[in-house]
VEXDREN-2710 file (C-alpha; in Angstrom, 1 decimal):
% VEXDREN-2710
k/r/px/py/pz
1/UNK/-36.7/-13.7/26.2
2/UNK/-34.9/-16.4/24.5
3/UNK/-31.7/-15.9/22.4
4/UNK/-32.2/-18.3/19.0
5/UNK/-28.9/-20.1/18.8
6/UNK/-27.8/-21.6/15.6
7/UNK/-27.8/-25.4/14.8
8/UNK/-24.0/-26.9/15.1
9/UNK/-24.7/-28.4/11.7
10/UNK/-24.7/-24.7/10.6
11/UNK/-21.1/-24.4/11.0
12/UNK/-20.2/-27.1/8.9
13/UNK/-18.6/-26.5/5.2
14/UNK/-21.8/-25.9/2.7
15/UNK/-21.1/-29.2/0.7
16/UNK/-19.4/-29.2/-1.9
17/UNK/-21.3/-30.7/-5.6
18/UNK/-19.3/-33.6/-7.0
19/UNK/-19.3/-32.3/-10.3
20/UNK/-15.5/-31.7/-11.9
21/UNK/-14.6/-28.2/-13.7
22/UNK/-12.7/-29.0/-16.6
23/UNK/-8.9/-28.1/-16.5
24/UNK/-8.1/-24.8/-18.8
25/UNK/-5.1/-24.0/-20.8
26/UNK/-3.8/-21.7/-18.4
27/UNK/-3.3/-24.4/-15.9
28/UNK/-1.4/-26.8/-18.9
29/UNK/0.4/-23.7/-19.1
30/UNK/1.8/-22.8/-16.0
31/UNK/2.4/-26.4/-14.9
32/UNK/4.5/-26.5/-18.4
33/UNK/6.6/-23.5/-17.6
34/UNK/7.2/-25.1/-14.3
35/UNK/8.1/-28.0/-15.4
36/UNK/10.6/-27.0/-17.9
37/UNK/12.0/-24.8/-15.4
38/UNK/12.7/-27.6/-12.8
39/UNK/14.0/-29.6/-16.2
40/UNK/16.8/-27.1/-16.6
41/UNK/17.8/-26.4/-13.6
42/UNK/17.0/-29.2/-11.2
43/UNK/16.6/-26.6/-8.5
44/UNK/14.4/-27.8/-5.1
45/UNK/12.4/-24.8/-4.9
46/UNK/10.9/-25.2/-8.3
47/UNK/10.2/-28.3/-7.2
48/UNK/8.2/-27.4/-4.4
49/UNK/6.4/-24.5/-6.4
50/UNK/5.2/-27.0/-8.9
51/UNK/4.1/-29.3/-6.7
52/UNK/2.4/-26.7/-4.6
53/UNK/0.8/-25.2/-7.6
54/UNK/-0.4/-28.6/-8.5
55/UNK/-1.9/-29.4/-5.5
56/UNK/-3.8/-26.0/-5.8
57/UNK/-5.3/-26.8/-9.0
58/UNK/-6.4/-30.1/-8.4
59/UNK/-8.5/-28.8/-5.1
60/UNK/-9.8/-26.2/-7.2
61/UNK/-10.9/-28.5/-10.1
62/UNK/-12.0/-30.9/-7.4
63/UNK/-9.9/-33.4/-8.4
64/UNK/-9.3/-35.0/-5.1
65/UNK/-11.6/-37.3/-3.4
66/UNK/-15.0/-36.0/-1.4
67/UNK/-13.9/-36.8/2.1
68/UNK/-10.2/-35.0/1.7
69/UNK/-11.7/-32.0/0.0
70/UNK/-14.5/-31.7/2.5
71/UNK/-11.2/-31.7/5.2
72/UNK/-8.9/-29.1/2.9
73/UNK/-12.0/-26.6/2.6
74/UNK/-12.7/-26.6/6.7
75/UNK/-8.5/-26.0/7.5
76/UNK/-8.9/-23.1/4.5
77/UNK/-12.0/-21.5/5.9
78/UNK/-10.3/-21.5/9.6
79/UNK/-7.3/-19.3/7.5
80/UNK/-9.6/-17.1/5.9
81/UNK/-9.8/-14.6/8.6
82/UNK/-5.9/-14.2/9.4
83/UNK/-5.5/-14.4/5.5
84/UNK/-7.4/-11.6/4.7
85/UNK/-5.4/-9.6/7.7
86/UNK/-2.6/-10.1/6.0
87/UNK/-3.5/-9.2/2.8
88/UNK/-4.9/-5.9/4.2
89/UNK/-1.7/-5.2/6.2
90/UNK/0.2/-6.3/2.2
91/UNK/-2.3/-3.4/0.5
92/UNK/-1.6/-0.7/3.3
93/UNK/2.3/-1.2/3.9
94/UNK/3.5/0.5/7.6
95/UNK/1.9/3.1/9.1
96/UNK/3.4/6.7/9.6
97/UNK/4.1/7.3/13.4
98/UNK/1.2/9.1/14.9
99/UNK/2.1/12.5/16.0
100/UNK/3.5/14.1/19.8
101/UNK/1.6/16.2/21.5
102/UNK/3.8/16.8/24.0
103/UNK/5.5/20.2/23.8
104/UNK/9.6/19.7/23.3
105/UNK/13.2/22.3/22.8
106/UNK/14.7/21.2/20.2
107/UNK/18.3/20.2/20.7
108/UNK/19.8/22.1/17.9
109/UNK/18.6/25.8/17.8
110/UNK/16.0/25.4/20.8
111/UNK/13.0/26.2/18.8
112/UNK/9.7/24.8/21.5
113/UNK/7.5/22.4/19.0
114/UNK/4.7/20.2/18.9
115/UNK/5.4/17.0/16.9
116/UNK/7.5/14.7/15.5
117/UNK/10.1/17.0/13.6
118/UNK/11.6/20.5/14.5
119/UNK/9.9/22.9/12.0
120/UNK/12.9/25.4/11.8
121/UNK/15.7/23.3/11.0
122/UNK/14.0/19.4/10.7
123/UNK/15.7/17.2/13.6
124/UNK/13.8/14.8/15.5
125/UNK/12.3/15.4/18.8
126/UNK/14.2/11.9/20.0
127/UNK/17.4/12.9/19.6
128/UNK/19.2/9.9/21.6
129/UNK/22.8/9.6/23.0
130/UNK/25.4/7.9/21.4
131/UNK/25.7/4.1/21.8
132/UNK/26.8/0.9/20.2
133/UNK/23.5/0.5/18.0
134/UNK/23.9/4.3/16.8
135/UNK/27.6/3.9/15.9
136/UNK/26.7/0.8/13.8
137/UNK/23.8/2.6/11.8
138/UNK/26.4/5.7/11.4
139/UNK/28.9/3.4/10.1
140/UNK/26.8/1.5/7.6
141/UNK/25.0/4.9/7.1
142/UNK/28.3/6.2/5.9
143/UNK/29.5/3.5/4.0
144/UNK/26.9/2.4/1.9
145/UNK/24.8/6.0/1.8
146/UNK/22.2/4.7/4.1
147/UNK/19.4/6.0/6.0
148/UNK/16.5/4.7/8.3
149/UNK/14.6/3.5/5.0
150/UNK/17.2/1.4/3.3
151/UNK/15.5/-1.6/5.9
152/UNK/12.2/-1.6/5.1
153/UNK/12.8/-0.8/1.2
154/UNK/14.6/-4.1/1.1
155/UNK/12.2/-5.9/4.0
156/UNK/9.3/-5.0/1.5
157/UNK/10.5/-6.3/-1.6
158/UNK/10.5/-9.2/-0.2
159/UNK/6.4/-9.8/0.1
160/UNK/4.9/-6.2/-0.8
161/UNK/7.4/-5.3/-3.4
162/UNK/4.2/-4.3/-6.2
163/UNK/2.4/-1.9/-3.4
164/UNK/5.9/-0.4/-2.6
165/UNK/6.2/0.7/-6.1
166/UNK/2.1/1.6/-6.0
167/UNK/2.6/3.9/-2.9
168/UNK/6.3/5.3/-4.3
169/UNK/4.9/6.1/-7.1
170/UNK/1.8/7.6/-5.5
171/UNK/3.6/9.8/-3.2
172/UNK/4.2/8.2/-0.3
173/UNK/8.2/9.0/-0.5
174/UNK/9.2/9.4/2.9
175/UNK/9.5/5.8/4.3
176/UNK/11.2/4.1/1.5
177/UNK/14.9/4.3/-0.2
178/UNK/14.7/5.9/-3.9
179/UNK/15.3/3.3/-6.1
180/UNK/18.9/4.0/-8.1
181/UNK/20.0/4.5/-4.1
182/UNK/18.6/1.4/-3.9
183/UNK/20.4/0.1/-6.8
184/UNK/23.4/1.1/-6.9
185/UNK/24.1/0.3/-2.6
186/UNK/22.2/-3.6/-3.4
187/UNK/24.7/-3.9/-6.3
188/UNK/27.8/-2.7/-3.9
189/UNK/25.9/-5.6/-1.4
190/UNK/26.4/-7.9/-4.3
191/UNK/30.4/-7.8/-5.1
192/UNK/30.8/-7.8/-1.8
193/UNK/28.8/-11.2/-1.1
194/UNK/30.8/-12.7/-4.5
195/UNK/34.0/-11.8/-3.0
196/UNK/33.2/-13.7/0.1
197/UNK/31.5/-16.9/-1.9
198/UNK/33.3/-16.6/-5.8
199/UNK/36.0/-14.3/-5.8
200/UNK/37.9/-16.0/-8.6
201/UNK/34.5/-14.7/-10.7
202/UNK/35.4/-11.1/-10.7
203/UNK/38.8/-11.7/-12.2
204/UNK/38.5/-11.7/-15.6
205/UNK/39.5/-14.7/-17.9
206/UNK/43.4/-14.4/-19.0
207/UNK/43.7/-18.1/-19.8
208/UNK/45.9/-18.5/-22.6
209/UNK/44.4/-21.9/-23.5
210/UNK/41.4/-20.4/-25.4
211/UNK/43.8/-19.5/-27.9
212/UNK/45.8/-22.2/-29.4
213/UNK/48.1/-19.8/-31.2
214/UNK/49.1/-17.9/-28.0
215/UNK/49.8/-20.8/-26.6
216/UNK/52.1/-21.6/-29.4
217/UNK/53.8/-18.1/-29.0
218/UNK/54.4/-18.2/-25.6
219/UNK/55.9/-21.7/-26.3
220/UNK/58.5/-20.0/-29.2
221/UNK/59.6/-17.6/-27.1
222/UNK/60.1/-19.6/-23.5
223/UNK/63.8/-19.8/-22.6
224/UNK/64.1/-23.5/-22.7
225/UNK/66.4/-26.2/-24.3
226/UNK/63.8/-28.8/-24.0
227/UNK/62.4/-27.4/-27.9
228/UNK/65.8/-28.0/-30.5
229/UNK/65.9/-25.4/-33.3
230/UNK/64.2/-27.5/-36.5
231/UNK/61.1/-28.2/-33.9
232/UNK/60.8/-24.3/-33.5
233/UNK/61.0/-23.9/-37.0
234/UNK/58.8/-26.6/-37.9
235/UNK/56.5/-24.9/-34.9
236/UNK/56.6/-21.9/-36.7
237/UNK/55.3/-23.0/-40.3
238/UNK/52.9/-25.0/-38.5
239/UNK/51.6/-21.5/-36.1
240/UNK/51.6/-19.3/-39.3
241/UNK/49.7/-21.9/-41.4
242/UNK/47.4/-22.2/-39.1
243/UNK/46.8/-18.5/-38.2
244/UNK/46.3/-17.7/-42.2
245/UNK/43.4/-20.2/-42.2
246/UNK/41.6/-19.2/-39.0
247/UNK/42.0/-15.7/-40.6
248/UNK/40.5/-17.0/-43.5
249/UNK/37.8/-18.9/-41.9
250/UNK/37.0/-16.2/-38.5
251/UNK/33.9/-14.4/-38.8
252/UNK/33.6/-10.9/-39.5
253/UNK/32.8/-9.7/-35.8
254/UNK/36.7/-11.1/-35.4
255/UNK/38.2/-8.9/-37.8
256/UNK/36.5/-6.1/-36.5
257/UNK/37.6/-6.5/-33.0
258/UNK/41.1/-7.4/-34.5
259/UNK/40.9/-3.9/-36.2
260/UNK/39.5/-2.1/-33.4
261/UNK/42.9/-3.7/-30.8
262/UNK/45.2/-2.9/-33.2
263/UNK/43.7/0.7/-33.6
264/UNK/43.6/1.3/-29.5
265/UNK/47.0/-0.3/-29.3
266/UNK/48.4/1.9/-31.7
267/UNK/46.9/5.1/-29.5
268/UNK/48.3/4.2/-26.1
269/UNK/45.7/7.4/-24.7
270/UNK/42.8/5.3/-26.3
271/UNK/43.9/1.7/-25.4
272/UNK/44.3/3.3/-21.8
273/UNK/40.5/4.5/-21.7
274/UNK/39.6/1.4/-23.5
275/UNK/41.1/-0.8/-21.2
276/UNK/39.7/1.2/-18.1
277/UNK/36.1/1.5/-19.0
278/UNK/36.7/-2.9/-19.7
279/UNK/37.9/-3.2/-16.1
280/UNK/35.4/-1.1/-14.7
281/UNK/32.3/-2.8/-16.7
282/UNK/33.5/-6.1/-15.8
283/UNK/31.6/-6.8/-12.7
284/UNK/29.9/-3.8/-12.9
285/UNK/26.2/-5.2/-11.8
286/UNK/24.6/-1.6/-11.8
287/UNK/25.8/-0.7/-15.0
288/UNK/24.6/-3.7/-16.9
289/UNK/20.9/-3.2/-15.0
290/UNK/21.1/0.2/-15.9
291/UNK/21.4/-0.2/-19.4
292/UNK/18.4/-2.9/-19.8
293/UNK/15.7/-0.5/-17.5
294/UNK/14.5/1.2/-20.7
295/UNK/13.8/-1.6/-22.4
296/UNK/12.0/-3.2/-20.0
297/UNK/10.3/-0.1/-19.1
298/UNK/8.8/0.0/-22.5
299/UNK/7.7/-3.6/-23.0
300/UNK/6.0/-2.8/-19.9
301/UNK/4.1/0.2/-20.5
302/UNK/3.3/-1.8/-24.1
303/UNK/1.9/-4.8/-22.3
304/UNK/-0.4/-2.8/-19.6
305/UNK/-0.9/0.2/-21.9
306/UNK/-5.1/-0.4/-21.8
307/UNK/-7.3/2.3/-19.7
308/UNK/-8.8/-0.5/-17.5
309/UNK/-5.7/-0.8/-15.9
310/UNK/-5.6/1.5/-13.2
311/UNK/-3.7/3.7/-12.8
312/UNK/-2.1/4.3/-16.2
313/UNK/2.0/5.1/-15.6
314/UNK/4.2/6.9/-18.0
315/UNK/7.3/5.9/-19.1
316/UNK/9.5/7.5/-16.8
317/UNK/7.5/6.2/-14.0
318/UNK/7.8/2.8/-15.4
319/UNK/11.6/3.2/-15.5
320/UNK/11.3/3.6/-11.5
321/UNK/9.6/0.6/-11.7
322/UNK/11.6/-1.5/-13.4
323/UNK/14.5/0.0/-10.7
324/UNK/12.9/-1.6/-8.0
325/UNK/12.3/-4.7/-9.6
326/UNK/15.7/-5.0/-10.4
327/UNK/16.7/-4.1/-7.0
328/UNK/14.2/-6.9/-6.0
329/UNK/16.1/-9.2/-8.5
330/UNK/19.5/-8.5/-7.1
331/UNK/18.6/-8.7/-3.8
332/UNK/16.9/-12.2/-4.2
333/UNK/20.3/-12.8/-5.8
334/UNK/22.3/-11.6/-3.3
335/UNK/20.2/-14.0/-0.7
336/UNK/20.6/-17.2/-2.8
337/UNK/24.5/-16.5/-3.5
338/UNK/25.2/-18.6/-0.4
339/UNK/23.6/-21.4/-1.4
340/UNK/24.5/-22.3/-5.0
341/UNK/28.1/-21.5/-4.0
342/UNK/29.4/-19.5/-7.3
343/UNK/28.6/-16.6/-9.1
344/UNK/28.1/-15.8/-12.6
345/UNK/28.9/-12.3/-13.1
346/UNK/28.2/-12.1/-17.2
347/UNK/24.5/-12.7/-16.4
348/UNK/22.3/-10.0/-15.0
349/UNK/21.0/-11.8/-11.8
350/UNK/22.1/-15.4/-10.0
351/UNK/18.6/-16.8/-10.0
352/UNK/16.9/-19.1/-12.8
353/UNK/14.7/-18.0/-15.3
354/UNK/11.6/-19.4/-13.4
355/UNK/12.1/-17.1/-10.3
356/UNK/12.7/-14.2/-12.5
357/UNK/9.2/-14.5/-13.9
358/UNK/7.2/-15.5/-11.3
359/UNK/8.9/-12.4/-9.5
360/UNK/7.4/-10.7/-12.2
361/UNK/4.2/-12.2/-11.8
362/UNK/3.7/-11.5/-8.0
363/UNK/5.1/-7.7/-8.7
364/UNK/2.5/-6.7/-11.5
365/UNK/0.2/-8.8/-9.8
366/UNK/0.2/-6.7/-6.6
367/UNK/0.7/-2.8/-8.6
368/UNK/-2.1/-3.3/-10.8
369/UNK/-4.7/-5.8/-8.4
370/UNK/-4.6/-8.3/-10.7
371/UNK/-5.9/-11.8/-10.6
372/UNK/-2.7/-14.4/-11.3
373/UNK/-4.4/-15.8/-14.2
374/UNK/-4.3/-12.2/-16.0
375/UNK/-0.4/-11.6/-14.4
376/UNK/0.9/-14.0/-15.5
377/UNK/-0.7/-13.1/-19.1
378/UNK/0.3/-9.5/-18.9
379/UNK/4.2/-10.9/-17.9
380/UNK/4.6/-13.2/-20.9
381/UNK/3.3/-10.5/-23.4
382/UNK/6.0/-8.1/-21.6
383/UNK/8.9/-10.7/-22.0
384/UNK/7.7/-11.0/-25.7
385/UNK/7.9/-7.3/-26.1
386/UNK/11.3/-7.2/-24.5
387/UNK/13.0/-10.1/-26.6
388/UNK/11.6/-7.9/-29.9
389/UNK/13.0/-5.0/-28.6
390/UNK/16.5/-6.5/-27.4
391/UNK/16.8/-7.9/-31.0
392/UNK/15.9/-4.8/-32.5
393/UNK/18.5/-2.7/-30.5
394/UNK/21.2/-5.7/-31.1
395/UNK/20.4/-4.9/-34.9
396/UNK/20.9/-1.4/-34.4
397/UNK/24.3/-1.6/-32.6
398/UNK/25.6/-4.1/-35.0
399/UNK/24.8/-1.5/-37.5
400/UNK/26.0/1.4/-36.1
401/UNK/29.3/-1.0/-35.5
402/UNK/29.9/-1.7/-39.2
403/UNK/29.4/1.5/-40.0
404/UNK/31.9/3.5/-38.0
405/UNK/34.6/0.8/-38.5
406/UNK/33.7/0.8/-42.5
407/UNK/34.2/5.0/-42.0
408/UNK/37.7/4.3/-40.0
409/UNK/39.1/0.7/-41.7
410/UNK/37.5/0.3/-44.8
411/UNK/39.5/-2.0/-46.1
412/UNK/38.5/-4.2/-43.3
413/UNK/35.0/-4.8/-44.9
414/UNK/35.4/-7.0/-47.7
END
């Protein structure tokens, strides 16, 4: 009995038709949006995403000559296989440790189990001595409120950040830090990496050379003999002349937060809390997250509120969603700090707009199995949502603004 054994030619690429697909406006698009991004901020790893992306879209449109794509397609087909491992180990994440069978005491109340865990007071069956490698993880554990899944939260934002929020969400809670924990230690992470590469940016500005007229002050009332007395006087005319017209000319934002100092200054109990909660603010990363989740989580649920995408969140889940992709966000940040060199801490996040959204992309790409044509989609139409709804809540404050300090200084509003 003879085995049939397939011709070698078999194993060759099936050939590929010489015919060109037509490029579509979602390719014009996204090689726009890259290439404004790498306009405005000149940064090398847009650089090599654009020309990666365009190198992707040619072979698919078949673009490049016969020979080279008959080449391209035989390397490809050789990756398929670990390819597709991969993207199975992406979808199912790590796997829970199987159980003992062994029979163990427990250390701490000498209960005689089965298993992984103790089941009358919870501690582990490996309960090891005290070294170097235990101290360290006590020490960060007790620093930064730390346990064993603080690692692999942050490891899989990295690449599986999507299906971390798919099996969080799900119910798979165990292996994985809860995301304000997550938050609030990345955002601890953070100050610390800007006082080690910026630490001029978490002082705030005191220069007195924004304002002309306190530099003129400070001039009047220097002890020195190097200004005669009709130069202060002409000084003088010349600092209250000018402070009537900026008066007259300062928008009406400026009087109101002239008003609202001189209010606070004249309650020293206020003007304390005031000043307190602007010192804490300032640098505060969380904080200023925190209070741009539920906008976010709205545009979102707007942008994928259709039944065919599966499964269908509500908005408090999407709040633990945007979370982690902030956490994402400032962790990326926190690993790029090094290498721009300074830190900008009046903007949510120290990378450029283009990582933001492909971030973005690759995250709802990976919770709701989407293709990246219909991401990327999804992710502008939730950006368009957001920018609505910052501009309607900036409306609102300013509202709210005029009309409390029209209630307490109405003769401020003219």
């Amino acid at each position: 009995m003879s085995l049939h054994l397939p011709h070698p030619r078999s194993q060759r690429p099936a050939p590929v038709s010489k015919e060109r697909k037509p490029i579509g406006y979602g390719h014009v698009l996204l090689l726009a949006l890259l290439l404004i991004s790498w306009l405005y901020s000149y940064d090398l790893w847009v650089l090599l995403f654009l020309v990666f992306t365009a190198a992707y879209i040619a072979f698919n449109l078949r673009v490049l000559p016969l020979a080279l794509h008959h080449r391209l397609a035989a390397r490809l087909q050789a990756l398929e296989r670990p390819l597709r491992a991969f993207h199975i180990r992406l979808i199912r994440g790590i796997r829970p440790p199987a159980p003992h069978t062994a029979t163990v005491t427990c250390l701490n109340c000498g209960t005689t189990f089965c298993g992984n865990y103790c089941p009358r007071c919870g501690q582990s069956r490996t309960t090891e001595r005290y070294r170097i490698g235990n101290m360290l993880r006590n020490l960060a554990g007790g620093f930064f409120n730390i346990d064993s899944g603080f690692g692999r939260t942050v490891a899989d934002l990295l690449y599986r950040p999507g299906y971390l929020m798919h099996d969080f969400i799900g119910g798979k809670r165990v292996a994985y830090f809860r995301p304000f924990q997550t938050l609030f230690v990345l955002a601890a992470l953070y100050i610390m990496a800007v006082q080690l590469v910026d630490p001029g940016a978490l002082k705030p500005s005191t220069s007195s050379t924004a304002d002309p007229l306190a530099a003129i002050d400070s001039l009047l009332t220097a002890d020195t003999t190097a200004v005669s007395a009709d130069d202060k006087q002409v000084i003088t005319l010349f600092s209250s002349a000018a402070s009537q017209q900026m008066q007259s000319h300062a928008p009406a934002g400026q009087h109101l937060q002239q008003q609202l100092d001189n209010y606070f200054e004249a309650h020293p109990f206020l003007n304390n809390v005031w000043e307190l909660l602007k010192s804490w603010a300032h640098g505060n990363k969380a904080f200023t997250i925190l209070l741009t989740l539920p906008l976010f989580a709205i545009a979102s649920r707007w942008a994928f509120r259709h039944r065919r995408f599966q499964p269908r969140y509500n908005l408090t889940e999407h709040i633990f969603i945007q979370t982690y992709i902030a956490c994402q966000l400032l962790w990326v940040s926190i690993l790029l700090l090094p290498f721009y060199g300074h830190a900008s801490i009046g903007n949510l996040y120290e990378i450029p707009a283009g990582y933001i959204f492909a971030l973005f992309c690759l995250d709802y790409k990976q919770l709701y199995r989407l293709s990246w044509k219909y991401s990327i989609r999804r992710t502008l139409l939730m950006f368009f949502y957001s920018l609505l709804l910052v501009i309607a809540s900036a409306t609102l404050v300013v509202g709210v603004s005029f009309t409390v300090v029209a209630a307490f200084f109405p003769d401020s509003i003219t």
